[in-house]
Backbone as CSV, one residue per row, in Angstrom:
resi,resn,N_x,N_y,N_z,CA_x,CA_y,CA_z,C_x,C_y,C_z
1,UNK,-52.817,3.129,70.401,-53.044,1.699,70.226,-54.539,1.410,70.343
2,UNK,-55.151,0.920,69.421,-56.182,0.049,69.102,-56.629,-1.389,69.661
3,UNK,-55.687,-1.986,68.990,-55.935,-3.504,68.830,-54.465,-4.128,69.290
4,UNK,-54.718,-5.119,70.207,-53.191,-5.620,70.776,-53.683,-7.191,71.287
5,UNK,-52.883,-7.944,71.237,-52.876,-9.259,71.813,-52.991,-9.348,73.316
6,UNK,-54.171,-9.534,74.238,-53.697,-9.534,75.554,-53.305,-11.392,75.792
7,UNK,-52.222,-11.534,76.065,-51.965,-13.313,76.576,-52.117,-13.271,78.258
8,UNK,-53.137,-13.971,78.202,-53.121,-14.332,79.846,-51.897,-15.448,80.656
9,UNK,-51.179,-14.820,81.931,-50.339,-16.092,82.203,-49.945,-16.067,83.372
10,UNK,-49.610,-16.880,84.189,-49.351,-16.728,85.623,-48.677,-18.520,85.869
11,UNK,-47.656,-18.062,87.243,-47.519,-19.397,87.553,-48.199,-20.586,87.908
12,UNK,-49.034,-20.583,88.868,-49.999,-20.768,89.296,-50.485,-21.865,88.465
13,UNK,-50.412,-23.206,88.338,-50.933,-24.674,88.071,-51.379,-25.338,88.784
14,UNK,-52.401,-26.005,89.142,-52.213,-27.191,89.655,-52.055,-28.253,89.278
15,UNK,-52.090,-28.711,87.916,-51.725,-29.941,87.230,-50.083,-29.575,86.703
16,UNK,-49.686,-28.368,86.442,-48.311,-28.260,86.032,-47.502,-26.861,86.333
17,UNK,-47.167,-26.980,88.082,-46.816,-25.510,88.529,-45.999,-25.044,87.694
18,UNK,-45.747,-23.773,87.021,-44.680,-22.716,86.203,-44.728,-23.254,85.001
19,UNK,-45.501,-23.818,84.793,-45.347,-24.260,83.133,-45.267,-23.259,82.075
20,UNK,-45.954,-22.095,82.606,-45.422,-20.892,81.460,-43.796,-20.593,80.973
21,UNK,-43.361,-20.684,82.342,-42.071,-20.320,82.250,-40.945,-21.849,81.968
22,UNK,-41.443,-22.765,81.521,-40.977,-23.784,81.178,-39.775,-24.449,79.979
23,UNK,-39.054,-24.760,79.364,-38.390,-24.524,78.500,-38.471,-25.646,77.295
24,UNK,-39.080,-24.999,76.073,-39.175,-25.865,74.799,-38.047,-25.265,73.730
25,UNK,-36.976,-26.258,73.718,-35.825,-25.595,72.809,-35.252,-24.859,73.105
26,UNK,-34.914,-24.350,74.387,-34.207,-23.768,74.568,-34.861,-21.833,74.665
27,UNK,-36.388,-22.097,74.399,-36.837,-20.789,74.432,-38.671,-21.137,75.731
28,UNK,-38.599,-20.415,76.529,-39.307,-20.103,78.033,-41.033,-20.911,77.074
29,UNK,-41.905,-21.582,77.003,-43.636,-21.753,76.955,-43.989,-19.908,76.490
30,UNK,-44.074,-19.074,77.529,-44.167,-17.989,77.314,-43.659,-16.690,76.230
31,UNK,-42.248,-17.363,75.765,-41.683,-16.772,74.857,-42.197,-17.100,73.398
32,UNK,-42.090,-18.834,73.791,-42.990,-19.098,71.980,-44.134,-18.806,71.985
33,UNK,-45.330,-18.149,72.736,-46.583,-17.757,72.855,-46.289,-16.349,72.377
34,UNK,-45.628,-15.608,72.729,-45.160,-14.125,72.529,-44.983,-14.182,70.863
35,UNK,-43.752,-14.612,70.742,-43.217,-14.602,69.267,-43.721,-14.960,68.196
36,UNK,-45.109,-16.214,68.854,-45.850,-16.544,67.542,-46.930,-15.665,67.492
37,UNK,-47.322,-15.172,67.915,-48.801,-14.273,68.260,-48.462,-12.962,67.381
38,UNK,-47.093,-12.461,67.848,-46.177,-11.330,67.246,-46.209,-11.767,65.791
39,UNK,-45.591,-12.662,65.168,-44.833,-12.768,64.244,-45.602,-12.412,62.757
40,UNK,-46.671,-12.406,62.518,-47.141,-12.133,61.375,-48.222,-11.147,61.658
41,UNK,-48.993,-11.041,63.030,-49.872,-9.958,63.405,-49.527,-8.493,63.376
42,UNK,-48.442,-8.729,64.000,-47.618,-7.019,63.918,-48.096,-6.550,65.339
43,UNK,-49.182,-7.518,65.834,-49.763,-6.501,67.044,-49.336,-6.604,68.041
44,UNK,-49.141,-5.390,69.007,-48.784,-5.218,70.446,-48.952,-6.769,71.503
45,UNK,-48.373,-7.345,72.110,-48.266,-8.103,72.943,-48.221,-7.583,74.654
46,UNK,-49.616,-7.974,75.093,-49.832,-7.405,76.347,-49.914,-8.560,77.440
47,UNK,-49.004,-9.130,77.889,-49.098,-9.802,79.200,-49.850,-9.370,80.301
48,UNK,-50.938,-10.323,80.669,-51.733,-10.205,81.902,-51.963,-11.144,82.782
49,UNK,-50.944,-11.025,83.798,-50.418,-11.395,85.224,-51.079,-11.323,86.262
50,UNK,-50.841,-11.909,87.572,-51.579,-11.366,88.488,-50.028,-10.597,89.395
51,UNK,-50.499,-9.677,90.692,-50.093,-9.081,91.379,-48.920,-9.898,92.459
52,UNK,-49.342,-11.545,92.355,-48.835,-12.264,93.284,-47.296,-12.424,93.253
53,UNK,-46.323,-12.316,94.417,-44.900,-12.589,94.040,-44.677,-13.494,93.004
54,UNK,-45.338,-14.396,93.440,-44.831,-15.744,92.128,-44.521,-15.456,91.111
55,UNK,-45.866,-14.277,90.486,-45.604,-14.167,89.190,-44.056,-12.757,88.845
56,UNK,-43.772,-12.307,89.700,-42.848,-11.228,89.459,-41.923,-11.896,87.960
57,UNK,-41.167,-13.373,88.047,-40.869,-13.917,87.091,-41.392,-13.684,85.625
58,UNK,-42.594,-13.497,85.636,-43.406,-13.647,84.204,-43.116,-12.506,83.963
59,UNK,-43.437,-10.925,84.998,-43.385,-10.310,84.477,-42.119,-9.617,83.949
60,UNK,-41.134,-10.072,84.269,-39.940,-9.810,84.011,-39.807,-10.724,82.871
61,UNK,-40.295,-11.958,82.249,-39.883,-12.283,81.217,-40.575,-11.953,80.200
62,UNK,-41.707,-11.547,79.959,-42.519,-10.618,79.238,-41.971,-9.594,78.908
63,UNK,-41.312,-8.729,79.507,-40.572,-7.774,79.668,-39.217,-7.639,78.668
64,UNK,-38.095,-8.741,79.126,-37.334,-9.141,77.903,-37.527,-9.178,76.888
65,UNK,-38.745,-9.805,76.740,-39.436,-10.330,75.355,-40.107,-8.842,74.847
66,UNK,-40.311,-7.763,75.403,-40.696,-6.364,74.928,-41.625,-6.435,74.518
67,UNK,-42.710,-7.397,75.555,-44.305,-7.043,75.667,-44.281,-6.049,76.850
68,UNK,-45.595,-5.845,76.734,-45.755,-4.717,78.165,-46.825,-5.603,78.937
69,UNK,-47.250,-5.143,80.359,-47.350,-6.388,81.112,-48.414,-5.343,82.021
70,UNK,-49.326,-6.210,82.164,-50.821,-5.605,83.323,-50.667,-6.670,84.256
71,UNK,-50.890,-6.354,85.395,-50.990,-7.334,87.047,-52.564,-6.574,87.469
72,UNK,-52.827,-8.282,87.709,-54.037,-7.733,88.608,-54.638,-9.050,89.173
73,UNK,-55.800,-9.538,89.421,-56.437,-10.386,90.461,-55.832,-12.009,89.758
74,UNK,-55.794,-12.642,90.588,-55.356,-14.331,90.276,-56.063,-14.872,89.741
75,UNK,-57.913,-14.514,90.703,-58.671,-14.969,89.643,-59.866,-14.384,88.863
76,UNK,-59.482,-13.284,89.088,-60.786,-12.693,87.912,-59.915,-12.385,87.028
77,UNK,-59.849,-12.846,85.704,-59.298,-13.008,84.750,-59.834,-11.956,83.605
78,UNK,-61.360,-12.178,84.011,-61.737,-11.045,83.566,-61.488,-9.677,83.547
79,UNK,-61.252,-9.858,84.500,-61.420,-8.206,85.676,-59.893,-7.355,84.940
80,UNK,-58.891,-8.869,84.923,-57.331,-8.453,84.423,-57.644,-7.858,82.992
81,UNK,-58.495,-8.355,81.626,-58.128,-7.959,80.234,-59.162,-6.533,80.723
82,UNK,-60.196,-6.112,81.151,-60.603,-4.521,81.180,-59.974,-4.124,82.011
83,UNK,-59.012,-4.148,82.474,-57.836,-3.279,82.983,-56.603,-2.748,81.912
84,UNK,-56.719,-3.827,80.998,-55.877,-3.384,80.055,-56.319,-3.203,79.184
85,UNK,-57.737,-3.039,78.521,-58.227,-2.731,77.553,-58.030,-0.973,78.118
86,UNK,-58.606,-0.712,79.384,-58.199,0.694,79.795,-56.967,1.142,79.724
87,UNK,-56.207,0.416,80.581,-54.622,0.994,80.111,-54.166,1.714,79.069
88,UNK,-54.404,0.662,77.725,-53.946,1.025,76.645,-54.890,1.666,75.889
89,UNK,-56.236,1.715,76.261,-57.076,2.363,74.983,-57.459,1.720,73.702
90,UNK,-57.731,0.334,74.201,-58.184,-0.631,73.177,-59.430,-0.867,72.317
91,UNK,-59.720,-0.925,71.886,-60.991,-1.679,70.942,-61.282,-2.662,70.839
92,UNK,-60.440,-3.325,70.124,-60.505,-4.999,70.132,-59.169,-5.708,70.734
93,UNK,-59.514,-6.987,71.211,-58.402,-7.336,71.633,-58.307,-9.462,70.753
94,UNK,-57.273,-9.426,70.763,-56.986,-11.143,70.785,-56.624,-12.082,71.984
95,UNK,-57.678,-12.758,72.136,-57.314,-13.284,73.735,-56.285,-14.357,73.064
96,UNK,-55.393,-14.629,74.262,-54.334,-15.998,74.025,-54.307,-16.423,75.198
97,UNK,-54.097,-17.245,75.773,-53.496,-18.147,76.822,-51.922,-18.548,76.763
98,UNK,-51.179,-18.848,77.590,-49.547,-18.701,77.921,-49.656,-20.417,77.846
99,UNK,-50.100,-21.259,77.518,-49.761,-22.833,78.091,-50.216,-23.780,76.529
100,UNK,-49.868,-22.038,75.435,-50.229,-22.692,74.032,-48.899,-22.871,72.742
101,UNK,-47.852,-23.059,72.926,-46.389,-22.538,72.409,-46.432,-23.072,70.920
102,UNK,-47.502,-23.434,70.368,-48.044,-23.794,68.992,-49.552,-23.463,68.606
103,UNK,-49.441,-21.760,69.232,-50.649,-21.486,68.226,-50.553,-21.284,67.095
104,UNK,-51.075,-20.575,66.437,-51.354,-20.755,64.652,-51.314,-19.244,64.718
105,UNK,-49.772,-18.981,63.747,-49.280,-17.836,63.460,-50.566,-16.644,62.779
106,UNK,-51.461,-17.699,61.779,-52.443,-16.576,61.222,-53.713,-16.101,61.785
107,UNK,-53.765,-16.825,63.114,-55.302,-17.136,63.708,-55.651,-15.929,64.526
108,UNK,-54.528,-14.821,64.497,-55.043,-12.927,64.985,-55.679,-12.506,64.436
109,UNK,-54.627,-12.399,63.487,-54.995,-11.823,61.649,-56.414,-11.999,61.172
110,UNK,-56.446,-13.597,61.240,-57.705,-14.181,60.934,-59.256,-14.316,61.712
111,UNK,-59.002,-14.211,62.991,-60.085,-13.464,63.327,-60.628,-12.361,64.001
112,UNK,-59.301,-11.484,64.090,-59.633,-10.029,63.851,-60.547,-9.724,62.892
113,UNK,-60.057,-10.332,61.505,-60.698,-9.745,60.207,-62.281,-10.136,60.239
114,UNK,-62.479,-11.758,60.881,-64.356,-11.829,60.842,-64.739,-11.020,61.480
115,UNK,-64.343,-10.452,62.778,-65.094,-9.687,63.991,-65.439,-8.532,63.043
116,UNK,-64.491,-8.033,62.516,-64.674,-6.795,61.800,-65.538,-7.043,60.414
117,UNK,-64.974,-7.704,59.714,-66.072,-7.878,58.610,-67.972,-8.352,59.284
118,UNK,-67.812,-8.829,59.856,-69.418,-9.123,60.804,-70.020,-8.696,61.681
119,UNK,-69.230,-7.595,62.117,-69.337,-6.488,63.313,-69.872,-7.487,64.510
120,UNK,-68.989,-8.724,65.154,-69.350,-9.291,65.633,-68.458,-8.665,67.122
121,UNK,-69.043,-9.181,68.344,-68.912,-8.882,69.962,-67.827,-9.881,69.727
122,UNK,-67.776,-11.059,69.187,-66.686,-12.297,69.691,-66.178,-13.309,68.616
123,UNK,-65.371,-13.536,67.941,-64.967,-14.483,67.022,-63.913,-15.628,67.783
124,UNK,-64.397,-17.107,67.758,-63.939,-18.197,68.430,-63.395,-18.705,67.199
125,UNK,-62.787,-19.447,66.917,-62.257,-20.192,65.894,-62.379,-21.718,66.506
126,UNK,-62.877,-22.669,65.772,-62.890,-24.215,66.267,-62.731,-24.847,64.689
127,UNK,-61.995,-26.274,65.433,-61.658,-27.284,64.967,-59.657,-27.386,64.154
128,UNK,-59.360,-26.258,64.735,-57.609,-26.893,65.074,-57.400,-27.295,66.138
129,UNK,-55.972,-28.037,66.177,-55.684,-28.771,67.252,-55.853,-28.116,68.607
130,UNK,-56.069,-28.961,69.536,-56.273,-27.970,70.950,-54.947,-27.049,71.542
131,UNK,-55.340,-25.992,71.466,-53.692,-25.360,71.477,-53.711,-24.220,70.670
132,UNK,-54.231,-24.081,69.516,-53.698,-24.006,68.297,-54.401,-21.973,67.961
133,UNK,-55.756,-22.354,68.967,-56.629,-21.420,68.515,-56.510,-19.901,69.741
134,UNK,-57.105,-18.815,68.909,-57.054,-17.524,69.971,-58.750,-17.081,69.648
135,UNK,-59.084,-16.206,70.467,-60.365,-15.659,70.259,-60.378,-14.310,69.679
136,UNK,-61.177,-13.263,69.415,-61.237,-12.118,68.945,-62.452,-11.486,69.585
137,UNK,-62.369,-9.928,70.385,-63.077,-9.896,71.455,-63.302,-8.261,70.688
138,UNK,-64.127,-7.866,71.600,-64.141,-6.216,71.320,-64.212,-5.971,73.092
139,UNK,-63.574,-4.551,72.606,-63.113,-4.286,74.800,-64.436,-3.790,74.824
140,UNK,-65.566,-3.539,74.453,-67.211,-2.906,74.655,-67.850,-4.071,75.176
141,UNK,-67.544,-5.397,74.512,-68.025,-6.514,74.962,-67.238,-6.683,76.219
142,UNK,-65.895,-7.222,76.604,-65.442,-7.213,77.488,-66.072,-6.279,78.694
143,UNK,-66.363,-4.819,78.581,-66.481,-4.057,79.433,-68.005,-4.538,79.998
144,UNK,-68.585,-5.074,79.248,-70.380,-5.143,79.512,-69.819,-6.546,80.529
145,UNK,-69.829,-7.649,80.032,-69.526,-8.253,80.744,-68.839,-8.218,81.975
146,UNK,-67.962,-7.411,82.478,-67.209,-6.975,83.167,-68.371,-6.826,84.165
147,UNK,-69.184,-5.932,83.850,-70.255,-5.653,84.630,-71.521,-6.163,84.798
148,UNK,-71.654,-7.245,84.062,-73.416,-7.619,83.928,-72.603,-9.390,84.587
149,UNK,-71.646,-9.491,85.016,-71.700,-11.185,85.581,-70.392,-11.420,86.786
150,UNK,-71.056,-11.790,87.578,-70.481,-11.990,89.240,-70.081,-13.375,88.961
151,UNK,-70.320,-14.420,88.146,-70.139,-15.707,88.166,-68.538,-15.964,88.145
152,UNK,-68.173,-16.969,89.326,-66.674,-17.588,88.877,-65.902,-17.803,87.693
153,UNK,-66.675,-18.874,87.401,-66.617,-19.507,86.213,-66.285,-18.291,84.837
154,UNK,-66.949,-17.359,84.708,-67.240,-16.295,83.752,-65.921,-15.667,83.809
155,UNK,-65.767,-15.038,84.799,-64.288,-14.094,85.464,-62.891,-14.809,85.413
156,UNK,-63.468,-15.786,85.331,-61.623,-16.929,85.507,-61.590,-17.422,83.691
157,UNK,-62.395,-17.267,83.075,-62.716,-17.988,81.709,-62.452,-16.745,80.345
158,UNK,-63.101,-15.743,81.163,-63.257,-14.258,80.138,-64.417,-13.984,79.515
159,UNK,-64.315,-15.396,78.342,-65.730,-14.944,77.230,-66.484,-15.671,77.476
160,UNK,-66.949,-16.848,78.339,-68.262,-17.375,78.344,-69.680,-16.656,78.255
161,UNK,-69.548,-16.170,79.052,-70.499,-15.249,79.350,-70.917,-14.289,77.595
162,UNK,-70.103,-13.589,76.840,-70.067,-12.715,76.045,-70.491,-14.418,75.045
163,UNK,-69.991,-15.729,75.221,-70.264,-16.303,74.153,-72.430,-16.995,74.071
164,UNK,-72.142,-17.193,75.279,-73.523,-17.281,75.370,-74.618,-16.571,75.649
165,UNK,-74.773,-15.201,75.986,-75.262,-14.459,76.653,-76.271,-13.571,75.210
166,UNK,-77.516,-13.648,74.718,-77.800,-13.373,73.865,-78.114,-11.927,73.433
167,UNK,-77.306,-11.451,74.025,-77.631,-9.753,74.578,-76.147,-9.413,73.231
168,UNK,-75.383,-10.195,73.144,-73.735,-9.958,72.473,-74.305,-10.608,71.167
169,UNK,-73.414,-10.408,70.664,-73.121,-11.386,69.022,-71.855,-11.985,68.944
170,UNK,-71.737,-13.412,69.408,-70.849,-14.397,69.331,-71.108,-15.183,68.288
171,UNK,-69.426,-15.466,67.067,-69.670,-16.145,66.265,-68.287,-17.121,66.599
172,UNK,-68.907,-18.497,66.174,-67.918,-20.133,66.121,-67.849,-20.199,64.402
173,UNK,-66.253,-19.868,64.267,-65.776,-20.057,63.135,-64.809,-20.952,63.079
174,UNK,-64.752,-22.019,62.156,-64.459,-22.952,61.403,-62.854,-22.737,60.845
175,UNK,-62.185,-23.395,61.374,-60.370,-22.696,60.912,-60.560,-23.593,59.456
176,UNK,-59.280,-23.065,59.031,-59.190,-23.367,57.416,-58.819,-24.795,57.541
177,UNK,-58.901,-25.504,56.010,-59.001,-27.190,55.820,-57.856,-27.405,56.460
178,UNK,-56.891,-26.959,55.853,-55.562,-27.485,56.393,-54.611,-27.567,57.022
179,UNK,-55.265,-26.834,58.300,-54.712,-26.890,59.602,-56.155,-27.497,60.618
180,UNK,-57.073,-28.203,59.944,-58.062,-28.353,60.645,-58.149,-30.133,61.037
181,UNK,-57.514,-29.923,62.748,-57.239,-31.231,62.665,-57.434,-31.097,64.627
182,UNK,-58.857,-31.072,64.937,-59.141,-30.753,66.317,-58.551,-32.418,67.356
183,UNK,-58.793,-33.405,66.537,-58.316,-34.405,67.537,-56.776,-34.680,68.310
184,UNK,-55.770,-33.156,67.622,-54.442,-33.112,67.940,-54.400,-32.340,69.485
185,UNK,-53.430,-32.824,70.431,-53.600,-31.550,71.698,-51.869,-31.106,71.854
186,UNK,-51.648,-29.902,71.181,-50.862,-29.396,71.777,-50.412,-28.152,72.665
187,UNK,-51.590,-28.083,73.567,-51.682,-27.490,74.508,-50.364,-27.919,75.328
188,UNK,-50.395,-26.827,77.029,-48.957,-27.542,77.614,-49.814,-27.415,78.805
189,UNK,-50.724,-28.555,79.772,-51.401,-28.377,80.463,-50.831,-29.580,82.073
190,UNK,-50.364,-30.698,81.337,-49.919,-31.330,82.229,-48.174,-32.039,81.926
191,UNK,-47.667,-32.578,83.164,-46.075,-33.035,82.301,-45.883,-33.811,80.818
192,UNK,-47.227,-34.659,80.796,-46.881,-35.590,79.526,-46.915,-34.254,77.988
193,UNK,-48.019,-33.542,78.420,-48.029,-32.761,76.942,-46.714,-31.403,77.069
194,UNK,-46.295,-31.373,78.019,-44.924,-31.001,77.884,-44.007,-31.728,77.093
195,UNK,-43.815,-32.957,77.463,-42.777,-33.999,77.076,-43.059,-34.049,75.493
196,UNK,-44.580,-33.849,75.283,-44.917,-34.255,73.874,-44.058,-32.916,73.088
197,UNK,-45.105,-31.470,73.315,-44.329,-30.504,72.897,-43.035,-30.618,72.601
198,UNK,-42.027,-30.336,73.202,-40.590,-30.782,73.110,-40.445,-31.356,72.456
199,UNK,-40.721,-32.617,71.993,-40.415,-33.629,71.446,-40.941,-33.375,69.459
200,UNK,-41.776,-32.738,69.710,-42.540,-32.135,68.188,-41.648,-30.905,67.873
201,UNK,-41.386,-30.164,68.963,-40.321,-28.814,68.420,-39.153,-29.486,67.716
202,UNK,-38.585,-30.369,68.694,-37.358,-31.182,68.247,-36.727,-31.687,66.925
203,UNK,-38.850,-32.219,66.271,-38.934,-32.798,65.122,-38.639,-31.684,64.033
204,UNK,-38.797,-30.342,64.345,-38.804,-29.249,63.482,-37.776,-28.716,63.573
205,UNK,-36.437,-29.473,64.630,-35.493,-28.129,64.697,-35.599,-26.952,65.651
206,UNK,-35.859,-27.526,66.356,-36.823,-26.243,67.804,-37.026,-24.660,66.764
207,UNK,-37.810,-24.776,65.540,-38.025,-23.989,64.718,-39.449,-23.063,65.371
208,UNK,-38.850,-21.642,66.186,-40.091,-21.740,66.937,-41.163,-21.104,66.422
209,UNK,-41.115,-20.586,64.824,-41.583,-20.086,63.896,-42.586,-20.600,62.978
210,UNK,-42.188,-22.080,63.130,-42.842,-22.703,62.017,-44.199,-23.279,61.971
211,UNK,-44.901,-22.624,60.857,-46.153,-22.754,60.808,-46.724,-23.934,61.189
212,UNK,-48.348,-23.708,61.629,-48.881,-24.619,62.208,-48.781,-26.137,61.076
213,UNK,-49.152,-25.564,59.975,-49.219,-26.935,59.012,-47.993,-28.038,59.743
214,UNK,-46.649,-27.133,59.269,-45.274,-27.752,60.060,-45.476,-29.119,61.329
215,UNK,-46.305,-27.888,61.805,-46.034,-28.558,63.216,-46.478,-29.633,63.316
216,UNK,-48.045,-29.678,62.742,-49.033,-31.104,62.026,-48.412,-32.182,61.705
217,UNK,-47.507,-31.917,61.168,-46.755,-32.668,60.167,-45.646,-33.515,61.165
218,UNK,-44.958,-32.721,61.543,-44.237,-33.160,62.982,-44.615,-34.168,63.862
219,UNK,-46.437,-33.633,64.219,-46.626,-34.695,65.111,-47.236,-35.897,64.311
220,UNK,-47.218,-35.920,63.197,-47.487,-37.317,62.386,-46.475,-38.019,62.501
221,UNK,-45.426,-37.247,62.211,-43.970,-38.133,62.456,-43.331,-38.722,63.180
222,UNK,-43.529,-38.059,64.175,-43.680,-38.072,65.808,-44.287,-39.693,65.884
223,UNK,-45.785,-39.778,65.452,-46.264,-40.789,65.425,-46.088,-41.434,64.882
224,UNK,-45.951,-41.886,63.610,-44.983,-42.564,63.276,-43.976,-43.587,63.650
225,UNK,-42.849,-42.592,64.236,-41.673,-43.370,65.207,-42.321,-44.161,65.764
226,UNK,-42.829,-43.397,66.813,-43.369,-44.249,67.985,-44.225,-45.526,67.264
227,UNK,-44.772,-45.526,66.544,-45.669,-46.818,65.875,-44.675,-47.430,65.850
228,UNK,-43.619,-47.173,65.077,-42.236,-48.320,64.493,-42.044,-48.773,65.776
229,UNK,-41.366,-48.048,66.554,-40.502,-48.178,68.045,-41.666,-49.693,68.785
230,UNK,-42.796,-49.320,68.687,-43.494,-49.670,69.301,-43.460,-51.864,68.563
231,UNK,-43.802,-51.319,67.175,-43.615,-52.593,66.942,-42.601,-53.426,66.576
232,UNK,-41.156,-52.607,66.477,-40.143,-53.467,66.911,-39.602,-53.923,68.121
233,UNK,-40.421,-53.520,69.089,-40.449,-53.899,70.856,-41.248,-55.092,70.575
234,UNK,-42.281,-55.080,69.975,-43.313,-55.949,70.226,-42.403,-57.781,69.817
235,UNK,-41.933,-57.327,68.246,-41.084,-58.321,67.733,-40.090,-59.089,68.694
């Protein structure tokens, strides 16, 4: 193995304890992070946990889901993806976050391919909805960093450091027109954007597949209602 998805995830909230393990449609936050990341990438899915009881849960549902699963510090976050860049013998990796259950099925694929076509240290993708996006890392970058920064902030975050640090080559790429719609948040960070989530899967059929455009589309509709709802209350 080469190249694999590491998703970072743990119980551990303070605005929304276990939200990984939370349920949209009938399938776990964590599972639709898995399955969409999977679904058109082809690539390995590596859960990275920390050591703490709490998380024993995750790693057992990771597990079901037939990712393979690294434990290590709560909060060097960092410290967790070059543990598994070692593990497995990686090169590049796709960072994800667990509290995103509508990322954008092509956005591995897609910036795997700049890192490599630009021989770049880091590919960010901006301007889809918040939620929506993953990064593209190389474990050489990871590993330098690993070692050249003691900072909190850096270790709990991953790539800051690799994004600003002029020693790397970090590139901010531009997602395609038509999923490019940054003022949307479907992140799952506190109860209301839970409630929202849900409520947008719902619109699709808890379709947990369906492309980001889909989902766009959903939460227009979404909005929508609520406009109507709103002004036949008003009446």
């Amino acid at each position: 193995m080469t190249t694999a998805v590491i998703l970072q995830a743990r119980m551990g909230s303070a605005r929304l304890p276990g939200k990984v393990l939370a349920e949209i449609g009938g399938r776990t936050v964590l599972a639709h992070c898995i399955e969409r990341l999977r679904a058109t990438s082809g690539l390995p899915i590596i859960v990275a946990t920390t050591t703490l009881p709490e998380d024993h849960p995750v790693a057992r549902e990771a597990e079901r889901l037939r990712a393979m699963v690294v434990r290590g510090s709560e909060t060097d976050v960092l410290g967790r993806f070059v543990q598994a860049t070692r593990e497995f013998s990686l090169t590049e990796v796709v960072r994800a976050t667990a509290d995103n259950p509508a990322v954008d099925l092509d956005a591995p694929a897609r910036t795997l391919a700049l890192l490599r076509r630009v021989n770049a240290d880091c590919v960010v993708e901006r301007g889809l909805p918040h939620g929506a996006c993953v990064e593209a890392v190389t474990a050489a970058a990871l590993e330098t960093a690993d070692a050249l920064t003691v900072d909190a902030y850096d270790r709990e975050h991953v790539t800051p450091f690799i994004r600003r640090d002029p020693r790397f080559r970090s590139l901010d790429a531009l997602g395609p027109g038509h999923v490019r719609r940054p003022s949307l948040r479907l992140t799952v960070d506190i109860p209301d954007d839970l409630d929202h989530v849900r409520r947008v899967f719902a619109m699709l059929g808890s379709n947990a597949l369906a492309p980001l455009q889909a989902i766009i589309a959903a939460v227009d509709a979404l909005a929508a209602v609520d406009r109507g709802s709103s002004g036949a209350s008003a009446r």
